[in-house]
N, C-alpha and C positions, 0 to 999 in steps of 0.2 A: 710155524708159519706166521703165526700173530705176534711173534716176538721180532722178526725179524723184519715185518713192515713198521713194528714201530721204531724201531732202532734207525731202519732208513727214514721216517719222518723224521727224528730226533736231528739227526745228520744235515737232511735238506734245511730243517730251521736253523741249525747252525749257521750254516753256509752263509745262509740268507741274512742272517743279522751281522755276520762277518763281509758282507757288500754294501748291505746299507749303511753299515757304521763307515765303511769308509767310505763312499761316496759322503756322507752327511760331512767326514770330517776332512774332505775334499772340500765342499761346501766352504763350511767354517773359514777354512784357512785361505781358500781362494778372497771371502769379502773382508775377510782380516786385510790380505794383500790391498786388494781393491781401496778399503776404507785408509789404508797407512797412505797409500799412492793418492789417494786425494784429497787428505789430510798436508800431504806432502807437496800437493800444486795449490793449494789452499792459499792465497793471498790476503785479502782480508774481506769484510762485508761491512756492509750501512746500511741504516735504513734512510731512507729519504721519503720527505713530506711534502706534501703540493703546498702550493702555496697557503699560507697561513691569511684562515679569513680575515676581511676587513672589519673593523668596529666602526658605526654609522649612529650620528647620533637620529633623534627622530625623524628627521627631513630626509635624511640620507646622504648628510653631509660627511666626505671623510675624518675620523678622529684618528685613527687607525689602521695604516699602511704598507705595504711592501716594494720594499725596489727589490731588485734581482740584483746578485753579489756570486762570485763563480769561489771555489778553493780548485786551485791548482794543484797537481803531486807530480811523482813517477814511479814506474815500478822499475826500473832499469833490467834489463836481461843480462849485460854486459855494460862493463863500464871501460871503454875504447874509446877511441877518437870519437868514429860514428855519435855517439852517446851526447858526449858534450858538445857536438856540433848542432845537435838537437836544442840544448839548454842556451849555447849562443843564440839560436833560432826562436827561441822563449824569449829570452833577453829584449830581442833586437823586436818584438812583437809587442811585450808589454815591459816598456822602460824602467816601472816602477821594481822591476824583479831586476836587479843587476847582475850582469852574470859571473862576477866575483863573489856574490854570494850565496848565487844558487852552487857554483861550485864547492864553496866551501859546506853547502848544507848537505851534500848528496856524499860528500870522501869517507864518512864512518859509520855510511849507514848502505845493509846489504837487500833491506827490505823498501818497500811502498817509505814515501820522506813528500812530509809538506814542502812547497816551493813557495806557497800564498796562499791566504785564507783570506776570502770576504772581501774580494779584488772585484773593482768593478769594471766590464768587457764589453765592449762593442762588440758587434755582430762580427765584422771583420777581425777583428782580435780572435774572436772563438772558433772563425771557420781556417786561418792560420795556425791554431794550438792544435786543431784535433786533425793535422796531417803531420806532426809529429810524433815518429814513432816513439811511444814508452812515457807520453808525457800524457794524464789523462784531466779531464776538467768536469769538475759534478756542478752543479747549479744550485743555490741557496736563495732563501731571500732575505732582508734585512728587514726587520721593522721600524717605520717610522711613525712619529707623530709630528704630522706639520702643521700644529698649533700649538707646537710647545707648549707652557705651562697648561697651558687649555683641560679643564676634566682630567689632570695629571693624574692625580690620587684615586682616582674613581675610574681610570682606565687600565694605572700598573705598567708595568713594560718587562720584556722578553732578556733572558741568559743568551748568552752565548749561543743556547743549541736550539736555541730558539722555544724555549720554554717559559710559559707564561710564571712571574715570579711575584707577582704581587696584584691586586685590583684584581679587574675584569678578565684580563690575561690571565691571572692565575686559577680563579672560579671558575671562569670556562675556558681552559686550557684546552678539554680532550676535543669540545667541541671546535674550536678555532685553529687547533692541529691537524686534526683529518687524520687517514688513515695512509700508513705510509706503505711505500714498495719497499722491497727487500732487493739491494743489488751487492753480489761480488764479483770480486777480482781474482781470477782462478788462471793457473798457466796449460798452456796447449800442450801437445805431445813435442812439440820441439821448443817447449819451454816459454814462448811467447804469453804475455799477461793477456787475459779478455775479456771482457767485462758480461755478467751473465743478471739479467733482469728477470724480477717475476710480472706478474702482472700490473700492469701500472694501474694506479688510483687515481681517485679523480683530479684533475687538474688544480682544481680550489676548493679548497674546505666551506662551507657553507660561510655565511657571512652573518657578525650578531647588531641588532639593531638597539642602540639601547631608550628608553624615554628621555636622555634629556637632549634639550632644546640647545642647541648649539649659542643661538643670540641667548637667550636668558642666563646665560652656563658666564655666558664672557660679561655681560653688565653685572652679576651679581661679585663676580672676583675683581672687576676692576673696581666696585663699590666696598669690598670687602677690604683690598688692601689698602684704599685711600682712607677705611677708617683707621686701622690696626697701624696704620704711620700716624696718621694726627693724635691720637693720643699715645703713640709710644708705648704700644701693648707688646704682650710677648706672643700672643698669637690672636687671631679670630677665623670664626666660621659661619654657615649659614648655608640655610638649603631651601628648596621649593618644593612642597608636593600638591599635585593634582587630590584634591577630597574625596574625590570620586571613583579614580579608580586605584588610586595609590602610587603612580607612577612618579618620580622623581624628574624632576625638570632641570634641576640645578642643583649642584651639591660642591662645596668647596672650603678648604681649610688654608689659611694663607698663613705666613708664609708656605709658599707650593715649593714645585724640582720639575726640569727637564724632562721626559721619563728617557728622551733621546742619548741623556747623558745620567742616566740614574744613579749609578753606582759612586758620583762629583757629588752627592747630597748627604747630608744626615738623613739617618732614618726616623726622625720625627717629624720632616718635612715631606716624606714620601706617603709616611700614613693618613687616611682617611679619621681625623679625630673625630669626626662629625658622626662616627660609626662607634672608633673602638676606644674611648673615651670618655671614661663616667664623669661626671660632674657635679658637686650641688644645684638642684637647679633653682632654688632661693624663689624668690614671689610668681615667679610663673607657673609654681606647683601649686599655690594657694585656689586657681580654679578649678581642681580637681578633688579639694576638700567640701571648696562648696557646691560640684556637681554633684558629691554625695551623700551630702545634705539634704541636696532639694531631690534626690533619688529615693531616700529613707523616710521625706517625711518629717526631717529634723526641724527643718524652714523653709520660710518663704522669701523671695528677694526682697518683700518690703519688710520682714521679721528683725526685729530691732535686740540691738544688744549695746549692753556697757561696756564702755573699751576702755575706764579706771584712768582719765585722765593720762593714758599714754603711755603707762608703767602698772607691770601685774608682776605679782610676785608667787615664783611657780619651784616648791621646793627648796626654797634660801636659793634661787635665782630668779635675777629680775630679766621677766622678758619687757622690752620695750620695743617704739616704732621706730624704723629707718632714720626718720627724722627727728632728732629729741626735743625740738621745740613743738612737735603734735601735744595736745593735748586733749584728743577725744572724747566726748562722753556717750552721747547714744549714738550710733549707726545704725544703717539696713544693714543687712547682706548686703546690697547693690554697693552700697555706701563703703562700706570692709573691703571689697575690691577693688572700688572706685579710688581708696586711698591707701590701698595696702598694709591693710593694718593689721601689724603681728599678732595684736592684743584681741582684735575683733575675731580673726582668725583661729585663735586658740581658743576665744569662746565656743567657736563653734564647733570644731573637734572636740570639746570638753563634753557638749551636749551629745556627738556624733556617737563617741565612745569609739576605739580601737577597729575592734572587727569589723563593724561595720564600713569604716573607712575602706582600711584593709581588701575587705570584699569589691571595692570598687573600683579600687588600685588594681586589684588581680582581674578587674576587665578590662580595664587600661590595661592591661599588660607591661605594669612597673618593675622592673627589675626583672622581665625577660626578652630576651634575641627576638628582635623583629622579624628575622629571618635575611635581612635584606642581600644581595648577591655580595659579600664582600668580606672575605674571612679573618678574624678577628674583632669579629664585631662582639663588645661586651655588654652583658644579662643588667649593668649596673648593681647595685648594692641597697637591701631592703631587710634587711635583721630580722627581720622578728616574725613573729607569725600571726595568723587572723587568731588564735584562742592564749596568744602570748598575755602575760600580763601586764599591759607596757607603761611605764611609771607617766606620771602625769609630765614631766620635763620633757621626755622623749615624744610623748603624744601630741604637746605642743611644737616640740622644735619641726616635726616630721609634717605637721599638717602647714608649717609656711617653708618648708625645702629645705630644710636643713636636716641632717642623720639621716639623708636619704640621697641616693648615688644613682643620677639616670642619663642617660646617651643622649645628647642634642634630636638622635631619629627619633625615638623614644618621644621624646615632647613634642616633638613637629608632628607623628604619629596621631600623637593624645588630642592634640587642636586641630587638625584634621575631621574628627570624631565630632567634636561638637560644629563643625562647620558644615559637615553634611547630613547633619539631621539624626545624629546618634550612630552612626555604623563606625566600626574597627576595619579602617584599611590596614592590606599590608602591603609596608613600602616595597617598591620593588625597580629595579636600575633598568627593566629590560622594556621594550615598546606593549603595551598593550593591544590586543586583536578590538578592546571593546573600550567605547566613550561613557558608559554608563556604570552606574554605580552598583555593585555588588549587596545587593541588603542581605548577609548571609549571617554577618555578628553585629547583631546590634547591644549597644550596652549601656545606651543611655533614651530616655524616651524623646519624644518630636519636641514635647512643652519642655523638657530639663534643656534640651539645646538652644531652643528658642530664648529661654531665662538666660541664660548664658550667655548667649550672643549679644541681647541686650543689654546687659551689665557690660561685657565688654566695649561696647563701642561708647558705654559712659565713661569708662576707664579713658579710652582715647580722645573723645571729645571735651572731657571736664576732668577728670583725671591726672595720673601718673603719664599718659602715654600723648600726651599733647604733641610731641616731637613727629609722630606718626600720622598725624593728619594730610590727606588727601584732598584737594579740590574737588568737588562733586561727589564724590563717594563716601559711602557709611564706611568707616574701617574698625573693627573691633580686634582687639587685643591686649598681650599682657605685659607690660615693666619686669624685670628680674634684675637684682642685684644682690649675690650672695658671695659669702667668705669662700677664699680660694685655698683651698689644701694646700699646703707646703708640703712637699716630698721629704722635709727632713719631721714633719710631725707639724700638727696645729695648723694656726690657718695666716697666710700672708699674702694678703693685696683680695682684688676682688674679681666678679667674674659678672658682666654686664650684661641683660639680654633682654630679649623683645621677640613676642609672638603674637601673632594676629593673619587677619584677612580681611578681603572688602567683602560686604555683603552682599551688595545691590549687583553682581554681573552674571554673565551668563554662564560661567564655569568657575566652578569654587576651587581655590587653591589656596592653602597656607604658606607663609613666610617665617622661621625662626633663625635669629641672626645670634651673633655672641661675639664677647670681648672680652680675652682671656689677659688679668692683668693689666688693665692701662696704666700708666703712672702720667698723663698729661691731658688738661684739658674737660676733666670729670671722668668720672668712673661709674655714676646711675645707669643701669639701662636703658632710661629714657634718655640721657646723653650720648651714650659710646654703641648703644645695640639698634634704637626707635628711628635714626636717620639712615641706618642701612637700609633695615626693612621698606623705607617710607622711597627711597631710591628705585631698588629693585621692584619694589610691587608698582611704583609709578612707570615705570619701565613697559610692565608686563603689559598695564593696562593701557597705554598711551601707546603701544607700539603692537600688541598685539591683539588683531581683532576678534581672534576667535573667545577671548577672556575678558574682553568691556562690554559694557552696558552701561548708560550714564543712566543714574536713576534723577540724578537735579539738573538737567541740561542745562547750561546757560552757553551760545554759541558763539559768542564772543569771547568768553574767559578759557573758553574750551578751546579753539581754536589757536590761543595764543599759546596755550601749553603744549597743543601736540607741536608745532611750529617749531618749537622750543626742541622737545627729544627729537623730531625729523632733522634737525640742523646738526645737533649732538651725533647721531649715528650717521651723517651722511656718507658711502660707500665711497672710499680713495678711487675707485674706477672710474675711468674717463669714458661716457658716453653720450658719443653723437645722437644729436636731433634724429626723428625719422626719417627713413630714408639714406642716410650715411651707416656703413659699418663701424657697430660698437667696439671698442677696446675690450675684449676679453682676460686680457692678461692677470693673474693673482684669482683668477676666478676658480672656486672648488664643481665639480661637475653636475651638480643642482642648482648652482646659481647660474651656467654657461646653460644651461637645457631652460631656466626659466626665459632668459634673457634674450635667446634665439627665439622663442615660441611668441616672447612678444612683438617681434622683430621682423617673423614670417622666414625664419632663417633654417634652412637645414644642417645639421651638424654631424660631422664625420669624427669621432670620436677614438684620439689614440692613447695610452698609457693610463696611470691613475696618479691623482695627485691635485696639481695644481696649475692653470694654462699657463704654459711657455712662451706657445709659436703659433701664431693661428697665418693662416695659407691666405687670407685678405685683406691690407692695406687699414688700419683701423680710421675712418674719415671716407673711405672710397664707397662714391654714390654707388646706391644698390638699386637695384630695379627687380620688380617680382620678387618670384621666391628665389632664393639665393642659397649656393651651398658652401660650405664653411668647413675646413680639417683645421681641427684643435689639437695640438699635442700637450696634453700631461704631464708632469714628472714631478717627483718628489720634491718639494723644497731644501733648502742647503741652507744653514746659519751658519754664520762665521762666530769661531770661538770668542 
C-alpha cells in the first residue's frame, strides 16, 4: 500500500514539473517574441535637456544664454508621392531646406535621416511642420554669449551637444545641464512612427551666478588690451579679488576669442593663463620673504642691512640689483622693498635660513591649486623641500622670484592676505551668500600685515611703484620684473608686473596686473604692469561706491576726476528727461528693470537677452504709472 502511494506521488510531481516547465518555457519564448517585436518597432531614442542655465555675472546681468534652435528629421513609412509631397510641404515652410535636397538626403536612407539641425523656427513655421505626416521636430537650444569677448575665458563655451567644453561651462557642466527626459521613436501596429515620452524635467536647469562684476570685467580688459598693444607684448593679464571674501570680480587674459565662434581661435587664446599658467614671479615675491622675516622674528622694518654697493657674490655668481647703476649700502627692510633690492633681499633670506621661509611659503599656499572653479589650473613649481638642503645660490635666487614657478591667482591670493589683516582667502568665480570675511586661516598676524602694508605703500609713494599712484588715496603695492622662460630652454625677454591696493576704503580688494614679453616702450613693471592696475583700480573706485572712501578729501580735485570717468563710461542709450519715454533698446534686463523703477514704469517682460522692440514710442510723454512690453532676443554679430 505504501509503495504504491509513493509511486503515484512520484508520478503527480512529475506531471507537475512537466507543466511548469512548459508553461515557464511558454513564458520564455512568448517575451523573447515580444522583446524581438519591439526591438523590431524600435526607432531610435534621445535624451533631451531643458534648457541650459543662464550664467549671471553678480548683478544679474546676462553672460550666458539660450535662443531656441529646432533639428528637423523623418522617419518615412513609405516613400511614395504622398511622402514627398510632405517634404515639398517642409520646403515651401522653411526655405532654407530646399526640396532638392531634402530629397536627395532621404533616397538611401531606410531609417529616421536628418533634414536640419539647429534651424531657427517661428512659431508659425512649427505649427505647419508638425501637421506633416512622418516629418518630426525636437527643440534644442543654442548658447550664446552676447558680450562676446566679454569673461571669454572664465565663462568657456558649449560642443555641439551642448556640453560645457572649457571655463565655467565645463566645471559646472552637470549643474547647468539639468536632468534630461528620455524620448523615443517607436512604430505602431500598422507601422506608423510615434513618439513616446517619459516624464518630463524641469523646464530650466537652475541658473549660476558667478562674482564677477560685469563693469569691472569690461574696464579691466579694455585697460589690459590697450596696454599689451602699446608695448607690443605677446600677451597680458590681470584680475581683481574681493580681500574678504575671496570672490573674483574681474579676471582676464588678452589676447581673448569669441566663445560664440570658439573652435575660429587657437587654444592659447581660449585659456584662462591667469589660472593655468606658472610664471617666475620676479620682485613681487620678495614680500613674502620679508613677511617671513618679520613672522620669525628675523627683523624689523627699520632692521638695517648691507647691500655690498650693489653686487654680492653668492657661489662664483654675482647677484646684483635690477638697475646696475644702484649702489647700495645700508637699507631697512622698508628700504629693501622700497627699492627692490636683490642684494638686500638675499641678505635677508641669508639670515631667514630655508625652512623657515619655506614654512611660510606653505601658508601662502606656494606651489598649490587655489582650488579656483576652472580646470587646469596649475600647483606652480617649488623644488625643494622645508628640511632640503638648499645651496645658498638657490636660497637667494628663490627669496627675490626666481627658481620658483607661481600662477598670477596664486599672487593675487597672497596680497589679498596681507590686505585683510593676515587671513588666506580662497579664490572663488561663484557669488558669495556673505559680505564678510571668513577669519578661518589665518597665516600672518594683524602687526606683520600692518608692517607690510606700510612698506608697501612706501614702495608706491617713494619707490619702484610711482606709476601706481592715485589721487586721494593711500595705494600700497609691489613692482615685478622677471626673466621670461623660453620654451626652447633659458630665459628670453621679460615678464612685467604690479600688485597692490588702496588702503583707505570701505572694502578691500586687490589688483595684480602682468605683461608677458613687451618688446616696445619698457618692459619694468612699473612701466608695462603699474598703469594697468593704477586704471582699473581708479575705475573701481571712482565709479563704484560701494568700494570708496576718500580718506584726504579735497572736493574740488575730486570732483574733477569723477567728471572725468562719468564722461568715459557714459551709456550710448538715449534717454529722455522725466516724464518722456526712455529708449530701452541694447538694454540687458537689470539695466531695463533699473531704468523703469526709476521712471515709475511697469514692465512687461518677453524673451531673454537684449531689448529689441519696446510697445511705447521712445520720447512719448508719459503720465503716472505707465506700462511698458519689452521684447528680448539674443544679439546677432555679423562675421
Amino acid at each position: 500500500m505504501k509503495n504504491r502511494i509513493f509511486f503515484s506521488f512520484v508520478v503527480f510531481c512529475l506531471l507537475f514539473a512537466v507543466v511548469v516547465s512548459k508553461a515557464f518555457y511558454i513564458q520564455v519564448v512568448n517575451k523573447a517574441r515580444l522583446l524581438a517585436y519591439a526591438k523590431s518597432q524600435f526607432i531610435r531614442e534621445v535624451k533631451e535637456y531643458p534648457n541650459r542655465g543662464n550664467i549671471l555675472d553678480r548683478n544679474g546681468n546676462p553672460l550666458a544664454i539660450n535662443v531656441h534652435v529646432y533639428n528637423v528629421f523623418t522617419i518615412p513609412r513609405k516613400k511614395n508621392a504622398e511622402f514627398y509631397e510632405q517634404l515639398r510641404a517642409l520646403s515651401k515652410a522653411v526655405p532654407e531646406l530646399p526640396y532638392a535636397k531634402l530629397r536627395a538626403l532621404v533616397q538611401k536612407r531606410t531609417k529616421y535621416t536628418w533634414l536640419g539641425r539647429k534651424i531657427k523656427l517661428s512659431e508659425e513655421q512649427l505649427k505647419k511642420i508638425k501637421k506633416l505626416d512622418g516629418i518630426f521636430v525636437e527643440g534644442h537650444t543654442e548658447r550664446v554669449y552676447p558680450n562676446r569677448e566679454l569673461v571669454a575665458q572664465t565663462l568657456g563655451f558649449v560642443g555641439i551637444d551642448n556640453t560645457g567644453l572649457a571655463g565655467i561651462e565645463n566645471s559646472l557642466n552637470d549643474d547647468l545641464k539639468g536632468k534630461p527626459q528620455v524620448v523615443k521613436y517607436i512604430r505602431d501596429a500598422k507601422g506608423r512612427p510615434i513618439k513616446y515620452e517619459t516624464r518630463a524635467s524641469d523646464l530650466f536647469a537652475p541658473d549660476v551666478r558667478l562674482s564677477i562684476d560685469k563693469d569691472i570685467q569690461g574696464a579691466l580688459e579694455s585697460y589690459l588690451k590697450e596696454a599689451v598693444t602699446h608695448h607690443q607684448a605677446l600677451r597680458g593679464g590681470a584680475g581683481v579679488i574681493d580681500a574678504e571674501t575671496g570672490e573674483i570680480l574681474a579676471i582676464a587674459n588678452y589676447p581673448s576669442y569669441d566663445p560664440n565662434r570658439a573652435t575660429s581661435y587657437a587654444l592659447e587664446h581660449r585659456k584662462l593663463a591667469f589660472v593655468t599658467d606658472p610664471f617666475e614671479p620676479g620682485s613681487i615675491f620678495k614680500t613674502l620673504t620679508i613677511a617671513s622675516a618679520l613672522e620669525n622674528k628675523i627683523a624689523k622694518p627699520e632692521t638695517k642691512y648691507f647691500c655690498e654697493y650693489g653686487k654680492m657674490k653668492v657661489q662664483n655668481h654675482w647677484i646684483s640689483e635690477a638697475e646696475t647703476h644702484e649702489r647700495f649700502e645700508w637699507l631697512t627692510v622698508s628700504d629693501i622693498l622700497k627699492f627692490s633690492s636683490n642684494v638686500g633681499t638675499t641678505k635677508i633670506a641669508f639670515a631667514l635660513k630655508y625652512p623657515k621661509l619655506r614654512e611660510t611659503l606653505d601658508k601662502f599656499q606656494i606651489a598649490q591649486k587655489t582650488g579656483i572653479e576652472i580646470k587646469g589650473e596649475s600647483k606652480g613649481i617649488l623644488s625643494y623641500k622645508a628640511k632640503d638642503k638648499v645651496r645658498p645660490l638657490s636660497l637667494s635666487n628663490i627669496s627675490f622670484g626666481q627658481g620658483v614657478a607661481t600662477t598670477a591667482i596664486q599672487m593675487l591670493r597672497a596680497y589679498a592676505a596681507i590686505a585683510n589683516g593676515g587671513y588666506l582667502v580662497k579664490p572663488t568665480l561663484l557669488r558669495s551668500d556673505s559680505s564678510q570675511l571668513r577669519p578661518e586661516n589665518r597665516i600672518l598676524t594683524s602687526k606683520t600685515s600692518e608692517e607690510l602694508t606700510r612698506m608697501l605703500i612706501s614702495v608706491v609713494s617713494e619707490g619702484t611703484g610711482d606709476n601706481a599712484r592715485i589721487p586721494h588715496y593711500e595705494i600700497a603695492g609691489k613692482t615685478g620684473t622677471a626673466q621670461r622662460v623660453s620654451p626652447t630652454g633659458g630665459y628670453s625677454g621679460y615678464i612685467g608686473s604690479f600688485v597692490g591696493f588702496p588702503v583707505n576704503v570701505n572694502k578691500k580688494f586687490v589688483v595684480l596686473a602682468y605683461v608677458d614679453h613687451p618688446t616696445a616702450n619698457g618692459y619694468y613693471g612699473g612701466a608695462t604692469a603699474a598703469p594697468i592696475f593704477k586704471k582699473i583700480t581708479q575705475y573701481i573706485l571712482y565709479k563704484k561706491k560701494d568700494f570708496a572712501q576718500f580718506a584726504k578729501y579735497d572736493e574740488k580735485s575730486n570732483s574733477k576726476n569723477l567728471d572725468e570717468v562719468n564722461t568715459q563710461q557714459a551709456q550710448t542709450t538715449k534717454v529722455f528727461a522725466p516724464g518722456f519715454m526712455p529708449d530701452f533698446a541694447g538694454l540687458d534686463k537689470a539695466s531695463a528693470l533699473q531704468l523703469a523703477e526709476e521712471r515709475n514704469i511697469e514692465l512687461e517682460l518677453f524673451g531673454y537677452g537684449v531689448v529689441t522692440k519696446q510697445s511705447v514710442i521712445p520720447g512719448t510723454e508719459i503720465v503716472g504709472r505707465t506700462s511698458l512690453r519689452l521684447q528680448f532676443e539674443a544679439p546677432t554679430y555679423a562675421e
